[in-house]
BAGUSE-463705 format. One record per residue (C-alpha): x, y, z; residue in one letter; residue number from 1. Coordinates in steps of 0.02 Angstrom, whole numbers, padded with zeros to 5 digits, always signed. Example, Ala and Ser with C-alpha at 12.3 -4.5 7.8 and 13.67 -1.06 7.14 Angstrom:
# residues 2
(site (+00615 -00225 +00390) A 1);
(site (+00684 -00053 +00357) S 2);
END
This chain:
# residues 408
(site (-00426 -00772 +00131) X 1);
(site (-00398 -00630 +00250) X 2);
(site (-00259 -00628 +00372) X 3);
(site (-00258 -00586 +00545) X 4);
(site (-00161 -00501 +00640) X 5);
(site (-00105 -00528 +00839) X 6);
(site (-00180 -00393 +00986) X 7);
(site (-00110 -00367 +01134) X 8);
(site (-00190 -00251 +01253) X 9);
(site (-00256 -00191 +01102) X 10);
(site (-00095 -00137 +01003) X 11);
(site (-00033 -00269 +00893) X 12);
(site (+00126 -00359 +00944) X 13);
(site (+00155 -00347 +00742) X 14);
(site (+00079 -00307 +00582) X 15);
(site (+00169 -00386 +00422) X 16);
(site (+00333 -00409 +00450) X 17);
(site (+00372 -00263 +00572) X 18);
(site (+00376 -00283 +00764) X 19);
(site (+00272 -00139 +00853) X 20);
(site (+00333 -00028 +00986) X 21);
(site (+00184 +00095 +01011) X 22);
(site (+00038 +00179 +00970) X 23);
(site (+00060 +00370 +00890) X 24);
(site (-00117 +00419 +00861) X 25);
(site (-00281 +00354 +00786) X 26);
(site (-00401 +00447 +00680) X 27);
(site (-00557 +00425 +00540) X 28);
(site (-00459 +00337 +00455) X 29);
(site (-00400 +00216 +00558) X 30);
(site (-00229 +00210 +00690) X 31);
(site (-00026 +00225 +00652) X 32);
(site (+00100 +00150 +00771) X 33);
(site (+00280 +00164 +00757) X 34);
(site (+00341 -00005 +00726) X 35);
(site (+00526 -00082 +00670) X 36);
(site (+00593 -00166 +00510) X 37);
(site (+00692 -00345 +00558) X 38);
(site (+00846 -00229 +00518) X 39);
(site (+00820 -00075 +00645) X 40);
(site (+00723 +00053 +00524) X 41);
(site (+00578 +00141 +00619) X 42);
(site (+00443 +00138 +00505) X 43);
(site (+00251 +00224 +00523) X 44);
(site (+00129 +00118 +00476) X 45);
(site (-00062 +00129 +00470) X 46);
(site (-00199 +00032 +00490) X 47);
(site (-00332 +00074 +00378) X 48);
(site (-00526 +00040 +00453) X 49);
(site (-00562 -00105 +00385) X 50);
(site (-00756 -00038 +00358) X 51);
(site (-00683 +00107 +00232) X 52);
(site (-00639 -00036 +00107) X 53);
(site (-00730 -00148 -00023) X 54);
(site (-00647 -00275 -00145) X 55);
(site (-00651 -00126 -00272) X 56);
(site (-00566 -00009 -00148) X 57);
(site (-00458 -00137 -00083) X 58);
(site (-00388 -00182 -00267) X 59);
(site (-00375 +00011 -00306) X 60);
(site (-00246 +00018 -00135) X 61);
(site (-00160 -00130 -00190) X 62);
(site (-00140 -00032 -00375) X 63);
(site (-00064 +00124 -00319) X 64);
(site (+00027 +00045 -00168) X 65);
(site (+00163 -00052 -00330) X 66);
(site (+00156 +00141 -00402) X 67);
(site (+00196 +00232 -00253) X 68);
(site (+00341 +00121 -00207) X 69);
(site (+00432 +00172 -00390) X 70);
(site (+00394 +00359 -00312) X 71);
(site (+00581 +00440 -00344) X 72);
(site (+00694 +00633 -00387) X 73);
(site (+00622 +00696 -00213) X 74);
(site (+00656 +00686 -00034) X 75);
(site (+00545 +00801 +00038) X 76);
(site (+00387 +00661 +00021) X 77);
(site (+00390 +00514 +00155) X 78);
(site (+00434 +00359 +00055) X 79);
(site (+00313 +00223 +00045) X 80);
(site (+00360 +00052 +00085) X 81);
(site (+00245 -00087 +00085) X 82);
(site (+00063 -00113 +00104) X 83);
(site (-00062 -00247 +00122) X 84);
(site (-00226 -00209 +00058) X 85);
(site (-00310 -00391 +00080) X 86);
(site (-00281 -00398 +00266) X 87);
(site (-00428 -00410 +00364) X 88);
(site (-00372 -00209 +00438) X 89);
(site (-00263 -00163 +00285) X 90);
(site (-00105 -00064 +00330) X 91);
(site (+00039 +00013 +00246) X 92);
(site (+00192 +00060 +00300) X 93);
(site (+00267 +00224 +00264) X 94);
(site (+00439 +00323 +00328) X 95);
(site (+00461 +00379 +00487) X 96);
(site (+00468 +00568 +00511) X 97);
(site (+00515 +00632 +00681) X 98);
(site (+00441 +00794 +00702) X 99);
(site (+00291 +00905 +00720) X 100);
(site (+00155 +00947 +00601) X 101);
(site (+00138 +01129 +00533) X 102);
(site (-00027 +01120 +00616) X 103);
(site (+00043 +01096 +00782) X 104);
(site (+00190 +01232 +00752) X 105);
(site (+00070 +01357 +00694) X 106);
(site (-00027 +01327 +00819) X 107);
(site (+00098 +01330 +00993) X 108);
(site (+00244 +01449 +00901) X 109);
(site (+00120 +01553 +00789) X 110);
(site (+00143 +01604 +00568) X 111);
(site (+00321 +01577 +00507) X 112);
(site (+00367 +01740 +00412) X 113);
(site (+00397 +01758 +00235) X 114);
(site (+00561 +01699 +00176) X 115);
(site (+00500 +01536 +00271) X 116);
(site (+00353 +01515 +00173) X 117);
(site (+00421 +01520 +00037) X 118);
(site (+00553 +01407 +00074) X 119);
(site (+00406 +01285 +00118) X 120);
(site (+00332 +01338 -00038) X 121);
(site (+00464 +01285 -00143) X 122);
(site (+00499 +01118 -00053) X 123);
(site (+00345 +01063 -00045) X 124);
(site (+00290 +01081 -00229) X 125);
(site (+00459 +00999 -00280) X 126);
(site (+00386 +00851 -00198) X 127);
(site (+00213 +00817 -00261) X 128);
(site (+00305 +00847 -00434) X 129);
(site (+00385 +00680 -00428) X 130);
(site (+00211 +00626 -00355) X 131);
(site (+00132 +00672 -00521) X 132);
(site (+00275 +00634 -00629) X 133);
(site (+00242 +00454 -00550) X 134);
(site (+00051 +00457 -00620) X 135);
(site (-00004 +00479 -00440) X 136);
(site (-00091 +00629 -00340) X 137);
(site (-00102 +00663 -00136) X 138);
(site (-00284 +00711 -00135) X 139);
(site (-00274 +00738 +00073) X 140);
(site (-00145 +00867 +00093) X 141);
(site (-00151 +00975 +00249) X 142);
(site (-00077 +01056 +00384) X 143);
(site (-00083 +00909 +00463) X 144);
(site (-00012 +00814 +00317) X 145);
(site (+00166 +00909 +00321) X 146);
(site (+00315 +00861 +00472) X 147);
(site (+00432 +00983 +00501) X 148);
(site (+00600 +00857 +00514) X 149);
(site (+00749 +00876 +00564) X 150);
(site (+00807 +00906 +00366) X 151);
(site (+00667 +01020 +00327) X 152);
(site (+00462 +00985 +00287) X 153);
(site (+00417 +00821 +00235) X 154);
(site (+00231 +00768 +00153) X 155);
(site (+00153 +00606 +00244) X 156);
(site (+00005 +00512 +00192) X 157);
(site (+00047 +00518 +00028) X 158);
(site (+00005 +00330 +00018) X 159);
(site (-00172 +00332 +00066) X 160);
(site (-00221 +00432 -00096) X 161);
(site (-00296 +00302 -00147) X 162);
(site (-00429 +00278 -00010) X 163);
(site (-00448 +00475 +00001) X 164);
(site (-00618 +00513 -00102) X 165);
(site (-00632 +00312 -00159) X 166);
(site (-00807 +00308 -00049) X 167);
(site (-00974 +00393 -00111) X 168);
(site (-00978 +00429 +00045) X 169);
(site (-00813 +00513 +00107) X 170);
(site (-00885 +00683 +00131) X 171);
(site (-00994 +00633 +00268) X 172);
(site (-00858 +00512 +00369) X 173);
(site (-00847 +00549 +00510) X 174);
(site (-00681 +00617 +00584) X 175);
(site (-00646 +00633 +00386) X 176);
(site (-00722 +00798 +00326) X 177);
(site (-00668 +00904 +00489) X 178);
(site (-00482 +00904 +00457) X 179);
(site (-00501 +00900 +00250) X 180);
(site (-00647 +01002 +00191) X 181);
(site (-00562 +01153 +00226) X 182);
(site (-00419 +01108 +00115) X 183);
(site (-00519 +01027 -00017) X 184);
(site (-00529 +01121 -00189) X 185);
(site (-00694 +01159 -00251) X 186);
(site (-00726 +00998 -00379) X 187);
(site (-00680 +00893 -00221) X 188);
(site (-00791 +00957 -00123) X 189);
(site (-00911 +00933 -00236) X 190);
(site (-00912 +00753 -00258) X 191);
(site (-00808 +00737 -00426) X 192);
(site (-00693 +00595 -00383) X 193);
(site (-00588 +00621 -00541) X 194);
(site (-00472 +00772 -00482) X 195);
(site (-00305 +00834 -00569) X 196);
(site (-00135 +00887 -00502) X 197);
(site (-00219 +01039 -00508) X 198);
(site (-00331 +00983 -00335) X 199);
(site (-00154 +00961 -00248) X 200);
(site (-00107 +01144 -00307) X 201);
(site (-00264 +01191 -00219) X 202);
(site (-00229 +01107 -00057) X 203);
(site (-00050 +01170 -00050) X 204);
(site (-00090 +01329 -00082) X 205);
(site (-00200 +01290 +00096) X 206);
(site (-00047 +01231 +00172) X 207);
(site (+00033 +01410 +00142) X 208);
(site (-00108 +01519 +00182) X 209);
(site (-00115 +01398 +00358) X 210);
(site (+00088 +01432 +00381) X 211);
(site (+00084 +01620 +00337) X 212);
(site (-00092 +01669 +00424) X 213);
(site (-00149 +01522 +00552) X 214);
(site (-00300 +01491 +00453) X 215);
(site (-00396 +01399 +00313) X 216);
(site (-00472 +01511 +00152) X 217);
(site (-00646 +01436 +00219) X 218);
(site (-00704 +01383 +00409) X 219);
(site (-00876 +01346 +00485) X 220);
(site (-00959 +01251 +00637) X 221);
(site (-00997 +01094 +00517) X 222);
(site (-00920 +01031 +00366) X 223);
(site (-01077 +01077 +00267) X 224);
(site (-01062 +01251 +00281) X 225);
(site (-00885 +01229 +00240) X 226);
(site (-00921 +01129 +00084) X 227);
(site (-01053 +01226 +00051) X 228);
(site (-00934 +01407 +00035) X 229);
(site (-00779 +01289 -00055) X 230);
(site (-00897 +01257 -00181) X 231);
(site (-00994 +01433 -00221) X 232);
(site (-00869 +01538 -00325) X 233);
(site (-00954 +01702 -00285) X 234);
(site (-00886 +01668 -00119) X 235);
(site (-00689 +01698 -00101) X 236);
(site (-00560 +01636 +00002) X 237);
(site (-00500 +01725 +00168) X 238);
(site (-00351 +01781 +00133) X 239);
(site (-00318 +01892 +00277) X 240);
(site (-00139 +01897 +00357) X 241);
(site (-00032 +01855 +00193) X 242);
(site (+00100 +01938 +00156) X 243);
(site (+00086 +02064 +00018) X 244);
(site (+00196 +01967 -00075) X 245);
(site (+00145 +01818 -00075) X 246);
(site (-00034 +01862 -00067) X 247);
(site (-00020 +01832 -00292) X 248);
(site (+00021 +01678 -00276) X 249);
(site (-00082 +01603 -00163) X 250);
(site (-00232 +01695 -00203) X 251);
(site (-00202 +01617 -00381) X 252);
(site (-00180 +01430 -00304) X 253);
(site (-00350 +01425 -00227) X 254);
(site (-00445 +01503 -00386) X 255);
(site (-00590 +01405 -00409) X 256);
(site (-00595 +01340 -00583) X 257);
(site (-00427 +01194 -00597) X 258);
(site (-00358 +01275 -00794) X 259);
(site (-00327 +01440 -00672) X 260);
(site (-00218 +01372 -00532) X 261);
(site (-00025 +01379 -00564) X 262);
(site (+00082 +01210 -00584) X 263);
(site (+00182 +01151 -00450) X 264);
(site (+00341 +01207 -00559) X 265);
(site (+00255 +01371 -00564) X 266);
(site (+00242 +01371 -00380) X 267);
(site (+00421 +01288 -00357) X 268);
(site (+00503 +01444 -00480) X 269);
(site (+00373 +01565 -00379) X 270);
(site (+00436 +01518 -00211) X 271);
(site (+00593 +01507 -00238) X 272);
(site (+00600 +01713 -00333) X 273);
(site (+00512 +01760 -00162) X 274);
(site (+00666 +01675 -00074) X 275);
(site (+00787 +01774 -00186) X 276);
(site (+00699 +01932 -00174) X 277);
(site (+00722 +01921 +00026) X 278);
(site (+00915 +01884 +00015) X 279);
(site (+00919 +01714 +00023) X 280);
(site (+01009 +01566 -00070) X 281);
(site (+00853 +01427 -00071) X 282);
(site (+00981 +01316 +00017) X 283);
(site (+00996 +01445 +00169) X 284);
(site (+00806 +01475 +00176) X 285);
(site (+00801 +01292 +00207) X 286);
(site (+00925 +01282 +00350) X 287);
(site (+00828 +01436 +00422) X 288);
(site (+00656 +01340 +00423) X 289);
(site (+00731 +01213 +00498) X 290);
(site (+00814 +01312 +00614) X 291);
(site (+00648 +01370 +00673) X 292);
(site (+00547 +01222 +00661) X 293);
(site (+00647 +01079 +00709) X 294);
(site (+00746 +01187 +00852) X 295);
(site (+00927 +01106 +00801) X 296);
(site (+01041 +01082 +00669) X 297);
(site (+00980 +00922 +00541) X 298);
(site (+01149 +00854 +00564) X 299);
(site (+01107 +00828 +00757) X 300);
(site (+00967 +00726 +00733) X 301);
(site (+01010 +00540 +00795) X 302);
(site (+00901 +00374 +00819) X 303);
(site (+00942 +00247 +00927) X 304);
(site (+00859 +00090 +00938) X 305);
(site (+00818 +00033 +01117) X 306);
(site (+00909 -00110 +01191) X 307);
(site (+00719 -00204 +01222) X 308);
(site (+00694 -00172 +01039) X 309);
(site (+00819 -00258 +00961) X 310);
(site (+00783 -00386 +01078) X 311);
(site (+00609 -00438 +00986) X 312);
(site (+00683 -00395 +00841) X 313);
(site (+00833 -00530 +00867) X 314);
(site (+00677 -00638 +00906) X 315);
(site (+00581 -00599 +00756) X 316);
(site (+00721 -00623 +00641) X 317);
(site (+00756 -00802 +00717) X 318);
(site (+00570 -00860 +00747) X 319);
(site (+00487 -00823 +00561) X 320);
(site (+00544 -00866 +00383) X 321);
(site (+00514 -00745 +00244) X 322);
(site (+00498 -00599 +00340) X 323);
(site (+00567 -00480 +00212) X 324);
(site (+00431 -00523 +00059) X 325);
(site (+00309 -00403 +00043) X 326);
(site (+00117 -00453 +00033) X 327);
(site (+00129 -00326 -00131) X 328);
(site (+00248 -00447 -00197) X 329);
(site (+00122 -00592 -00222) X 330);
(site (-00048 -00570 -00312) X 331);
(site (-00202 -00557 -00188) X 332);
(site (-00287 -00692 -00106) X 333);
(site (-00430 -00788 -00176) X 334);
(site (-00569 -00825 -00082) X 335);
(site (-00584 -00994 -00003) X 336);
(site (-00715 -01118 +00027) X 337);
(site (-00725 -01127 +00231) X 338);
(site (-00648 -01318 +00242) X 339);
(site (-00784 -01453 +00302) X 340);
(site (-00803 -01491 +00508) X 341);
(site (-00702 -01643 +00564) X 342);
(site (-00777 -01800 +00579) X 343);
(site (-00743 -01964 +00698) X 344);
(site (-00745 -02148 +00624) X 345);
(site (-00922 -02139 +00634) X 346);
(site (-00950 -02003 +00545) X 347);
(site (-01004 -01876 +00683) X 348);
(site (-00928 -01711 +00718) X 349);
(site (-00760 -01737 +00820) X 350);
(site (-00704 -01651 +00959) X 351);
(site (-00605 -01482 +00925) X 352);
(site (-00541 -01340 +01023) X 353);
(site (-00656 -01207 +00981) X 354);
(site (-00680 -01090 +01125) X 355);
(site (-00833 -01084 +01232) X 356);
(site (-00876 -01007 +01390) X 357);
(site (-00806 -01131 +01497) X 358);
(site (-00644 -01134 +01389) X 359);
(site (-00620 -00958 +01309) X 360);
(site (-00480 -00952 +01157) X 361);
(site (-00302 -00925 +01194) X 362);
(site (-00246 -00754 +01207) X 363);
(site (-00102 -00811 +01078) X 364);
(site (-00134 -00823 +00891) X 365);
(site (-00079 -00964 +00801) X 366);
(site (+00038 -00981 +00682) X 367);
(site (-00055 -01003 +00486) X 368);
(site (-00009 -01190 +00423) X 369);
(site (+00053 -01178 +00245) X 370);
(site (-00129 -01252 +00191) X 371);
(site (-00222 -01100 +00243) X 372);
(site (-00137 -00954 +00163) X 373);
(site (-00213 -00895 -00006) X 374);
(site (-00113 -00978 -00161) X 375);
(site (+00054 -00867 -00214) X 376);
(site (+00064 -00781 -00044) X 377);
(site (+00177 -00810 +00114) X 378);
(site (+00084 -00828 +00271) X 379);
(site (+00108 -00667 +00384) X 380);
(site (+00242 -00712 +00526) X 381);
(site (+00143 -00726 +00681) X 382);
(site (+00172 -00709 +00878) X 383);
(site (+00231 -00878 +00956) X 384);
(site (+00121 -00936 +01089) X 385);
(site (+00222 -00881 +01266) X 386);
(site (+00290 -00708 +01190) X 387);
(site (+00281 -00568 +01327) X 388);
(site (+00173 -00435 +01299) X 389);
(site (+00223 -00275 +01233) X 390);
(site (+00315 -00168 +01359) X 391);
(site (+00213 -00010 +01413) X 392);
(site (+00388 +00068 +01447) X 393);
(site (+00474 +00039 +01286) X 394);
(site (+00318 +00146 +01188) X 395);
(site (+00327 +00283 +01335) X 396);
(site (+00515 +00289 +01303) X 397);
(site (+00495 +00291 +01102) X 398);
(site (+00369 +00435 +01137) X 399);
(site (+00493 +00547 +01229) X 400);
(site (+00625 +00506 +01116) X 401);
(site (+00535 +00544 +00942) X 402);
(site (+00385 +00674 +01016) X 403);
(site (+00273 +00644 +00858) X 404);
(site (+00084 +00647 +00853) X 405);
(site (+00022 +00594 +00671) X 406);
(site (-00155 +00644 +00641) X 407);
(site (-00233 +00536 +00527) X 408);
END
């Protein structure tokens, strides 16, 4: 049995057991609103379309959702923290970053130089090498992918790898194929939904060519021109605008043929020589992209929770029961038999409050009696009937305070 989340005004008062504060951008994929833990943690979370999902799909989330969460040796990936892949718009909720994407930075400030690159380099493939030491891959990293925190560059989205290429489809989405195709390596783009780490070498090695040049190694007016270049290995990457020295490396990232791309440890060992050779510790190349992309010191960065905040979360903690179980925790739901119509003494269908015209449904959901949830799993807390609607000014004032845009 699905479960159903509570709108209001179109943003949801709460999904799972967090309590929403705002909207912080919407894509193909779906939309992510910064929302809070009963504790105080800000969390990201996403909610996935539910039309990008069958009960295959769905049971392949729910698989590397219990992997992700054993993710661990890195702090440069966004942790994952708890999904539900058998709601009716499956989310999952992932650390909240406070920053901009390299996209954006590139973009508004222009390349970073060298030393900087490198330094992203480095961090970067230390991360998705505890991503594959876990079993698991990215698949969708990007320029938009990577947030430039207040303790240096941080990969998000890591936890929808498994919905990335899961479609037959997912080439032609769209809002999908415009921000990936260009950072796809060539057996992606393809169609061969059985990639190696080897793909995520690829798409870094995008990242870097983005961060040193402001551009992809292919672009086009449609994706199928793009794809169509990706694919063709008499046609090479543009790798104008790279450094001279770094130009080896990523020229040998985005080879066409997987066995030919360096590991991530090669890229790690790589990077970090390139840091060396420019007079650097790796630690004070770090503290220097920072210095440039965050614009402060990390041990400045401070979040404080709103006073209106930890008002519904004060109320969420004393109106629901089990808030802190996961829906990962239990197995998934079966389906149910829809339960029979009610019936008066004499047998005819009794009187009930389902809405009509002249007596719409309340704007309120419910709360889920014990009877309806599927067997093994805890009913989702849900909004009490009489709860105020979300405050417009609490999401403008988490937007000011955090500035984030996450592109989906």
């Amino acid at each position: 049995m699905e479960r159903h989340e509570p709108y209001m005004a179109d943003v949801p008062a709460q999904i799972g057991r967090y309590t929403v504060a705002g909207r912080l951008g919407s894509g193909g994929m779906g939309e992510v609103f910064l929302a809070y833990s009963p504790a105080g943690s800000p969390v990201a979370v996403k909610v996935i379309r539910s039309d990008r999902l069958d009960e295959a799909t769905r049971a392949r989330f729910e698989r590397e959702a219990l992997i992700a969460r054993t993710v661990i040796g890195t702090n440069r990936v966004a942790r994952f923290l708890d999904a539900d892949p058998y709601a009716r718009r499956p989310w999952l909720a992932m650390e909240y970053v406070a920053g901009a994407t390299l996209l954006d930075h590139v973009d508004s400030k222009g390349v970073l130089p060298l030393p900087l690159v490198a330094s992203l380099g480095a961090l970067l493939a230390e991360g998705l090498a505890a991503v594959h030491d876990a079993g698991l891959l990215h698949r969708d990293l990007k320029p938009q992918n990577i947030i430039l925190g207040a303790d240096g560059p941080m990969i998000i989205d890591f936890g929808l790898a498994a919905l990335v290429d899961a479609s037959q489809d997912s080439l032609s989405h769209p809002g999908m194929i415009i921000g990936t195709v260009r950072c796809m390596p060539p057996e992606q783009a393809g169609g061969n939904p059985r990639v190696t780490p080897a793909a995520d070498v690829y798409a870094l090695g995008t990242v870097l060519l983005y961060a040193a040049a402001g551009h992809y190694p292919y672009d086009g007016p449609k994706w199928q021109a793009i794809a169509a270049q990706v694919t063709n290995p008499q046609v090479a990457p543009d790798l104008s605008g790279v450094p001279a020295a770094l130009l080896p490396l990523i020229e040998s990232m985005l080879a066409h043929e997987p066995q030919d791309r360096p590991t991530v440890a090669d890229v790690a060992a790589t990077c970090a020589g390139l840091v060396g050779d420019a007079g650097l510790t790796p630690a004070d190349a770090r503290w220097a992209l920072v210095a440039r992309t965050a614009g402060r010191s990390p041990a400045s960065a401070a979040h404080r929770l709103s006073p209106s905040i930890e008002a519904r979360l004060a109320e969420l903690l004393a109106a629901t029961d089990d808030i802190d179980r996961s829906p990962l925790d239990g197995p998934p739901p079966a389906p149910v038999d829809e339960p029979a119509a009610p019936q008066d003494r004499d047998g005819k269908p009794a009187e009930t409050d389902r809405p009509t015209p002249e007596r719409p449904a309340p704007e309120c959901t419910a709360p889920v009696e014990p009877s309806a949830a599927p067997s093994g799993r805890t009913p989702t807390p849900r909004r009490r009937p009489g709860r105020p609607l979300a405050s417009s000014r609490v999401a403008d004032d988490l937007r000011r305070q955090y500035g984030v845009q996450i592109n989906l």
